[in-house]
N, C-alpha and C positions, 0 to 999 in steps of 0.2 A: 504493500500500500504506500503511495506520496502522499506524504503530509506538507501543505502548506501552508506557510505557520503565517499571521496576521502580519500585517506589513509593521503596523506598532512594533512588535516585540522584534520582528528584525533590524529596525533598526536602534535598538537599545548597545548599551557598551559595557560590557561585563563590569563586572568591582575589582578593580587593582587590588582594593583590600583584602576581599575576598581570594584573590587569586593568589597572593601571598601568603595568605595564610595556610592555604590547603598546603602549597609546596612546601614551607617549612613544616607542616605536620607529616607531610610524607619522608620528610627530610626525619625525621624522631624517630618516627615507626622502622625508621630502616636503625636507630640504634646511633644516629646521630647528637652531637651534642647541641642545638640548636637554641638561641634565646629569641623570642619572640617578642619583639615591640612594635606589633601593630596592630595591640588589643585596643577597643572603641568602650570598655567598658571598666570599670573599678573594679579592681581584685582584692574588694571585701567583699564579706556574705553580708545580705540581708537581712539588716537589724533585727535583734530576737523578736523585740514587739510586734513587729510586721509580720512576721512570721508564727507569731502566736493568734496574732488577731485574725489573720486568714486559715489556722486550723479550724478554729471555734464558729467561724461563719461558716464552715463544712458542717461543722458538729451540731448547727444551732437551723442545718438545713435550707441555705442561702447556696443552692445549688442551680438554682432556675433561670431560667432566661430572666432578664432586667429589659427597661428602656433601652431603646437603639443608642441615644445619647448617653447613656450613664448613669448609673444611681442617684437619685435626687441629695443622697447624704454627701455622695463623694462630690457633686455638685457643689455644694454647699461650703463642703472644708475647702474646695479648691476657690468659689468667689471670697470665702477669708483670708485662705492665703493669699489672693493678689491684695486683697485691703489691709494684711499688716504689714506687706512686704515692698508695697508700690505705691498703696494709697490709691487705686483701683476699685472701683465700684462693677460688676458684672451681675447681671439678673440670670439665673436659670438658664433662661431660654436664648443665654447670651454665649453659653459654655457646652462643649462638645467632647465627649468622653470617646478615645478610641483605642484602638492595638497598636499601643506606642507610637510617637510623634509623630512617626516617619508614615505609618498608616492616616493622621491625622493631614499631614501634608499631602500627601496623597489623594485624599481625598477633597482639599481644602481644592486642589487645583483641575481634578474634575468638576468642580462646580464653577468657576469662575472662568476658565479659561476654552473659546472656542479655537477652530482650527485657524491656524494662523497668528493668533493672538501672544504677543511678546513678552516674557520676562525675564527682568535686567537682573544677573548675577552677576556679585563680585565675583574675581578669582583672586586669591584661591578659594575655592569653594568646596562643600561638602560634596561627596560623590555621586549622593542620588537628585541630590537638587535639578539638573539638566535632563534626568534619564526620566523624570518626573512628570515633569514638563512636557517633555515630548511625546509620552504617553498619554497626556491630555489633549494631545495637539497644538502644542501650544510651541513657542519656537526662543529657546534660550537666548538671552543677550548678554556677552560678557563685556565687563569693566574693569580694567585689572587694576588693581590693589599692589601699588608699588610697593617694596621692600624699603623703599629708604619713607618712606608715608608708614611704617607699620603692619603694612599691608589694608591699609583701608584707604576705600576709596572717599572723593570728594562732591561736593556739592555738585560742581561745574562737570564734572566726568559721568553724573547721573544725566543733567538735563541735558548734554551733549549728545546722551543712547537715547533720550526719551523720542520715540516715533508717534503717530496718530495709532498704532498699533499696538503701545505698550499699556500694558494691564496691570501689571505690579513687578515692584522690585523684594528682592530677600535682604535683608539684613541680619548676620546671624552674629550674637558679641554675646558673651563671650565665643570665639571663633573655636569652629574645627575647620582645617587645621590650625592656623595659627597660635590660639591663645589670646588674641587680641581684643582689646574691649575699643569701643567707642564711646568718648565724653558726653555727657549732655548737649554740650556747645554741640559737639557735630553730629549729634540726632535729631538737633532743633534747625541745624541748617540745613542736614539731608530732609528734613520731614516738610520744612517750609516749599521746597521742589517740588514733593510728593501731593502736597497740598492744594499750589499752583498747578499742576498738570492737571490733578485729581489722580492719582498713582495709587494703587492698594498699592497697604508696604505689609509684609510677611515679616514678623519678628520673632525668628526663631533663639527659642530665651534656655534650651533645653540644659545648659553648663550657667546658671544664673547663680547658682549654691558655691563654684568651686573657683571662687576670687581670690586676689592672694597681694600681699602688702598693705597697703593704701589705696589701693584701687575700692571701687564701687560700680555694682553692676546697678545699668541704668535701664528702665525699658521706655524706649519710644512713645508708647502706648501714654507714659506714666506725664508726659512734659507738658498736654496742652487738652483741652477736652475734645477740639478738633480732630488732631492726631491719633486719641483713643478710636475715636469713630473710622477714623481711616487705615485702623491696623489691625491686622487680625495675631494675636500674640498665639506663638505655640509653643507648651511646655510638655515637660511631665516630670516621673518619678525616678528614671530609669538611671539618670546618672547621681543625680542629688539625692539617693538611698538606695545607691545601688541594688536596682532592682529592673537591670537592663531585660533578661526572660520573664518577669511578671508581664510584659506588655500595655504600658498602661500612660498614655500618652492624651493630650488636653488642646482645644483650642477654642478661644474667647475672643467676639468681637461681634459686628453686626449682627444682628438677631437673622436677619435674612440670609447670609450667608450661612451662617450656623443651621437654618431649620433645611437650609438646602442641603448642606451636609450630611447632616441627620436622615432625611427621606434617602437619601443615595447610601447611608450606613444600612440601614433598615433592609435595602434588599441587597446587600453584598454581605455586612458581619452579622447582620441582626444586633450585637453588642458585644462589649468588651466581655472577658472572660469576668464572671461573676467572683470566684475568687480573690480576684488580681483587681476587682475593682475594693472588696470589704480589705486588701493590704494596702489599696494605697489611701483610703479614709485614715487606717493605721499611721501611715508614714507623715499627715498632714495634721493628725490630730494626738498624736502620741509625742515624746521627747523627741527633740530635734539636735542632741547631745551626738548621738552618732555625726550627722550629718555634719558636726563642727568637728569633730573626730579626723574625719576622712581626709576633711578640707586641709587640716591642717598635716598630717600624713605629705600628702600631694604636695604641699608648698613647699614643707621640708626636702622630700625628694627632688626637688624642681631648686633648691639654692643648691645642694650641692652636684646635682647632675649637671646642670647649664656651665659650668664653670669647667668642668672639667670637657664636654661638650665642644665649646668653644677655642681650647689650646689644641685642637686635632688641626694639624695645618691642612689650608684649605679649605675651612669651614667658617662661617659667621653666621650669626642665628639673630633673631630679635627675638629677646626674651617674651617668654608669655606673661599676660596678667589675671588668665583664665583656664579652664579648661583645665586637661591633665596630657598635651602634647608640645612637640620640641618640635617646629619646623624652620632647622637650617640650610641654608643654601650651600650646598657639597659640587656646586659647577668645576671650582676649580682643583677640588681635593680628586671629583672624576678625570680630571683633566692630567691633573698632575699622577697618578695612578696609572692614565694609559688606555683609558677608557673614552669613546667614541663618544657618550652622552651618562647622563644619571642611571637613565633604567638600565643600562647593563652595567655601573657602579653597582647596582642596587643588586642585582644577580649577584654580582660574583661577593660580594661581601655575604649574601645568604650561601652559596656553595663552599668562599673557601675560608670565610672568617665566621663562618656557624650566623651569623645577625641578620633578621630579618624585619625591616623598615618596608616601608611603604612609599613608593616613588611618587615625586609629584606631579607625574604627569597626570594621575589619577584624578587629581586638584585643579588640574587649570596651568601647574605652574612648572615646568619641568625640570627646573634647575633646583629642586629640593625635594628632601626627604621627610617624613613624616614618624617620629618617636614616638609611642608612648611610653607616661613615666606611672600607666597604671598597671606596675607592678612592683617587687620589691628591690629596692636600695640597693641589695648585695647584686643581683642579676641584675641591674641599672650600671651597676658602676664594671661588670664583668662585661658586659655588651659595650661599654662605650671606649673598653680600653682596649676591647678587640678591633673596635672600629678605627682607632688611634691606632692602633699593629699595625694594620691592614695598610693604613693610607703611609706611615712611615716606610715599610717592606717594600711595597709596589713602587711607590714614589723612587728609592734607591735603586731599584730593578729598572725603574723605564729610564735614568739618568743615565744610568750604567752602561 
């Protein structure tokens, strides 16, 4: 039999992430010694009390299908959480419960976006952002986010992409990859653009818990009341209590987007997994000690890794203010090593120095590589000094 597959999914572009990760697992299974840094998820478990709270919803017979939207409870803790965390006001019917964010986004851009219709991504950008889009019909527009900028982009570089065809732009701060946040000052000058054109902005807030110094995470939504109404914010549980497999992802803003969400939830998930919605009520209404726990975990690993990070010749990095990744530009450490481009730096450091990163071309941005520092300290600091082997060894090999 010929199966032919929907023109959508052919033209979809596999996960870099994905694809490295499998190779470095095959790379184990054969007996290898392999360090993997390019997990998207905290490697703590799930707070006991979430954990407890979602036995006892089993036990107490909270087994059953719910609203398409979500638990009116988990409803509930999530419009408090925006009102003590942002000063956010969201009614019910303003909040949309789904199968983590990413289903949430997902879904957010089947309802808004028809065929043809543009939206403006920074790069570097998350992976499925584009693959997203396109799926909806909808036709990505990049703006790149200079490295000597932090990698964010500017006011003028928005309304430069803006066409009669553009529908909304993402903003995602704290960033994956980068780590990067965006000040108020430049949410209120991208959002003034947003305002002018009339632009939905997509605030992807999902690393809002994992800030680190003096920084402060800001949400767009939170600057103007205009703004609120012009932004559809998307969170959830999955990094800020580590509880990336529960699946339980949030988004809040127009009523009318939301109940169109909702009618298109209804006949694709029915609803979020009833469990995983009584653990993340848990996670929002139970202590939040863990979640300052972890925060601080990450920050720690993140002063002493970036330091030692940055003296690997060849490498410069802008430190993160967020999130739990390292994305340094390795153009010339590949260069100096003998290597044609990144992604096959990126190969051979997974073959012959056991490390497996994540190239940036997966990002948008191909002159970097993507860390994470969500794992432990000792396997951090064993990875980055193979990664320092690697580029000294080879570097002396191509001179030679």
């Amino acid at each position: 039999m010929v199966v032919e597959l929907a023109n959508r999914v052919k033209a979809l572009t596999p996960s870099t992430t994905l694809a490295i990760t499998a190779k470095a697992k095959e790379l184990k299974e054969q007996g290898e010694d392999v360090i993997g840094l390019g997990a998207g998820e905290p490697d703590f478990n799930t707070p006991q009390h979430i954990l407890e709270a979602a036995f006892q919803s089993m036990n107490e017979g909270h087994t059953k299908y719910t609203p398409s939207a979500g638990l009116p409870a988990l409803k509930k803790a999530i419009s408090k959480k925006f009102e003590e965390d942002q000063g956010l006001a969201y009614n019910l019917n303003e909040i949309i419960v789904g199968n983590g964010a990413k289903h949430v986004l997902y879904t957010l851009f089947q309802v808004i976006l028809n065929d043809g219709d543009e939206v403006i991504i920074p790069t570097p950008y998350w992976v499925s952002y584009p693959e997203q889009v396109k799926l909806a019909g909808g036709v990505p527009v990049y703006i790149e986010g200079f490295e000597k900028n932090q990698f964010k982009v500017t006011p003028e570089q928005l309304k430069d992409a803006i066409t009669n065809k553009t529908k909304a732009v993402i903003i995602n701060s704290p960033s994956n990859p980068t780590g990067v946040l965006y000040t108020a000052e430049e949410l209120l000058e991208i959002g003034k653009v947003c305002l002018e054109e009339n632009i939905l902005i997509v605030s992807d807030e999902i690393y809002e818990k994992l800030v680190y110094g003096e920084n402060k995470h800001i949400s767009i939504a939170q600057l103007s009341p205009e703004l609120k109404e012009q932004t559809i914010v998307i969170n959830g549980v999955s990094k800020s209590h580590s509880m990336t497999g529960w699946r339980i992802g949030y988004a809040a803003g127009n009523k009318v987007i939301i109940e169109a969400m909702t009618n298109l939830a209804s006949h694709s998930t029915s609803n979020p997994t009833t469990t995983a919605q009584y653990a993340a009520i848990a996670a929002y209404s139970g202590p939040q000690q863990p979640v300052e726990d972890m925060r601080k975990a990450f920050e720690g690993r993140l002063e002493i890794i970036f330091e030692k990070l940055v003296a690997i010749p060849g490498v410069t990095c802008v430190k993160p203010q967020g999130a739990f990744y390292l994305y340094p530009n390795v153009k010339k450490a590949a260069e100096m090593t003998g290597y044609k481009n990144v992604d096959a730096f990126v190969e051979a450091l997974l073959v012959d120095a056991k490390v497996a990163v994540i190239p940036g071309s997966g990002f948008g941005t191909p002159d970097n590589i993507r860390l994470s520092y969500a794992t432990s300290l000792e396997l951090l600091e064993q990875a980055v000094e193979r990664i320092h082997q690697f580029v000294v060894s080879k570097s002396s090999i191509v001179n030679n």
